[in-house]
Structures are given as C-alpha cells and as structure tokens.
C-alpha positions as semicolon CSV with decimal commas, in nm:
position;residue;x (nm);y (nm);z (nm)
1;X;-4,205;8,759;0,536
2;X;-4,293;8,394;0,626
3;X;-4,618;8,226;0,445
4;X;-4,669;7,819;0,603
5;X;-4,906;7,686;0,416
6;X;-5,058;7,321;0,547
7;X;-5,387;7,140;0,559
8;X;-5,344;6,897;0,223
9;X;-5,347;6,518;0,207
10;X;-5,476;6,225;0,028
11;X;-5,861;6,253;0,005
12;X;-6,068;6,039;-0,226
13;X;-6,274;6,240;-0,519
14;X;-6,574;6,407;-0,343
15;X;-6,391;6,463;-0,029
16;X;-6,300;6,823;0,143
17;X;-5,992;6,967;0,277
18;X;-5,938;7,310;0,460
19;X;-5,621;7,467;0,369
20;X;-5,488;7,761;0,609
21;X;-5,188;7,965;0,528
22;X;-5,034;8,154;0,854
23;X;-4,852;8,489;0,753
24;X;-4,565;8,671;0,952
25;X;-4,379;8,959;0,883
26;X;-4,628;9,150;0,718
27;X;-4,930;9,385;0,787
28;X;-5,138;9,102;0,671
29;X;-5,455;9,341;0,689
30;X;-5,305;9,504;0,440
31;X;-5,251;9,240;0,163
32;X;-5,456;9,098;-0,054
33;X;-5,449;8,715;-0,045
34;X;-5,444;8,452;-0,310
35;X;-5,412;8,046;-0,391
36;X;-5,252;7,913;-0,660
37;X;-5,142;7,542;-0,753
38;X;-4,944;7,317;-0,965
39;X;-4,936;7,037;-1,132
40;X;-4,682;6,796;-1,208
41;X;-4,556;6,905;-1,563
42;X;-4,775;7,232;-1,585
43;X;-4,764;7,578;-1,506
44;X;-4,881;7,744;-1,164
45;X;-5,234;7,821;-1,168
46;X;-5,477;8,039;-1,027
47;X;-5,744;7,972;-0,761
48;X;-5,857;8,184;-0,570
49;X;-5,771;8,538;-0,403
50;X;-5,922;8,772;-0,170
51;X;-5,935;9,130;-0,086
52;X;-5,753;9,274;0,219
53;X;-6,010;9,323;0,391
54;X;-6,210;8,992;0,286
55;X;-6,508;9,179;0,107
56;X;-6,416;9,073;-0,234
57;X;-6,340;8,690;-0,361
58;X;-6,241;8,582;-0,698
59;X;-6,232;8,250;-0,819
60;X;-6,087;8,044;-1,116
61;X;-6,376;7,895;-1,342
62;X;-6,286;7,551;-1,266
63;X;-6,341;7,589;-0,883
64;X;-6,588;7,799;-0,845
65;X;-6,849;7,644;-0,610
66;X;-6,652;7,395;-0,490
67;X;-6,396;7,575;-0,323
68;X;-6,427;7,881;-0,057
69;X;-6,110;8,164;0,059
70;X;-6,143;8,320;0,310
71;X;-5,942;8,521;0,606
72;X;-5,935;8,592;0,981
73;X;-5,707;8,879;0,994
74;X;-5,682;8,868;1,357
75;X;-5,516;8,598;1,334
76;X;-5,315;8,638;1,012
77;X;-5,454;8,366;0,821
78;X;-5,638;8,297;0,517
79;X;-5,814;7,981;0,412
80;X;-5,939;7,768;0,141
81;X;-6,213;7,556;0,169
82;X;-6,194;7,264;-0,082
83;X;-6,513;7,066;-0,156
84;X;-6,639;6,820;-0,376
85;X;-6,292;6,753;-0,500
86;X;-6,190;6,610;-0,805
87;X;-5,845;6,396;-0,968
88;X;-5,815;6,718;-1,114
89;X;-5,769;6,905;-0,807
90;X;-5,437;6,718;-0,756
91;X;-5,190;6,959;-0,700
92;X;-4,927;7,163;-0,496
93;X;-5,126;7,446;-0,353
94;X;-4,957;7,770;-0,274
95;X;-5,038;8,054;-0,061
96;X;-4,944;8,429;-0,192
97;X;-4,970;8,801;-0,045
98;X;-5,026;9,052;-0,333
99;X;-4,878;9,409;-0,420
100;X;-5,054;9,695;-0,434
101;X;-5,037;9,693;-0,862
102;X;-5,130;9,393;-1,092
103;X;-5,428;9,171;-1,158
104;X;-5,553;8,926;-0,889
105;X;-5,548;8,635;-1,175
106;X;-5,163;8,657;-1,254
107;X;-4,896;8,518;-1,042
108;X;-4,613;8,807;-1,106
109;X;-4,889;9,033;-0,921
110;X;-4,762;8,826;-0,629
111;X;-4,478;8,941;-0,385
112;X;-4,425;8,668;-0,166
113;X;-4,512;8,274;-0,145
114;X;-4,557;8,016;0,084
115;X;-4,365;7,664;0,049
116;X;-4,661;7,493;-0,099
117;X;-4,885;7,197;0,079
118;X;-4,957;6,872;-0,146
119;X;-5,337;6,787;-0,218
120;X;-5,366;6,480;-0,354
121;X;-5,738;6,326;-0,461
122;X;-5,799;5,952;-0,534
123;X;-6,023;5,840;-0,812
C-alpha cells in the first residue's frame, strides 16, 4: 500500500492550500480516509476523516470551517481543502486509510500512512 501525499508550501496566514493524497494498493473505495498533522515537538493530531464512500466527514474543532476532505474514488484520491489558514496550522500533514474497527479521531485506528507533506503559514 502506497499513500503520496503533496500539495503543502509556504502560504501567508489567510491563505489556502489543497492537499491530495493518491492511494495504491488498496481498494480505496473501501477505506475510510483521514488527515492528521504534526507539529514540531507535539504529538500527531487529528483533522479530518471521511467515510468510504464520502457521505460522512468529521472534523477536529479547531478546523472546522476552514478546512474541507473530501474524495474522488475514481481516481483514488482524497483531499483537503485548507482555508483561512492560520500560524497554527503549521504542520506536517499526513494522509491515512482506516481499518474496519476503531474511532475515526484516534491515530492507532489507522493502518497505513502516507510520508507526510509540510504546510507551513507565515504570520
């Protein structure tokens, strides 16, 4: 299973990127889908996740509104939209496929991950 993650960059605060992570290897259709990110110094966080089939989205408090997943599963990809963006935001963002057991919220739900893309946003 392959997860490439890419879309971050240097973006000043109120600025939007559009991360996409492309999956191979696995019936993506099948998988739920989720973001998380880290910090220098802190632990990986939550983001976002969606359902397999894209019906259901969950966000973490502090980017809800802001930021948008998504997924084309034709093409085996899922998205996050990143607006309005904040110092705060300033992370490694990852890209996970979930199991079939666990909370959406907790990365050890999570079977496989993506190398990570760097967002970084300017004050």
């Amino acid at each position: 299973v392959q997860l490439q993650a890419s879309g971050g960059g240097l973006v000043q605060a109120g600025g939007s990127l559009r991360l996409s992570c492309a999956a191979a290897g696995l019936t993506f259709s099948g998988n739920a889908m989720g973001w998380f990110r880290q910090a220098p110094g802190k632990a990986r966080e939550f983001v976002a996740a969606i359902s397999s089939s894209g019906s259901s989205t969950y966000y973490a408090d502090s980017v809800r509104g802001r930021f948008t997943i998504s997924r084309d599963n034709a093409k085996n990809t899922v998205y996050l939209q990143m607006n309005s963006l904040k110092p705060e935001d300033t992370a490694d963002y990852y890209c996970a496929a979930k199991g079939f057991v666990g909370s959406y919220y907790y990365t050890n739900s999570y079977d496989y991950w993506g190398q990570g893309t760097q967002v970084t946003v300017s004050s």
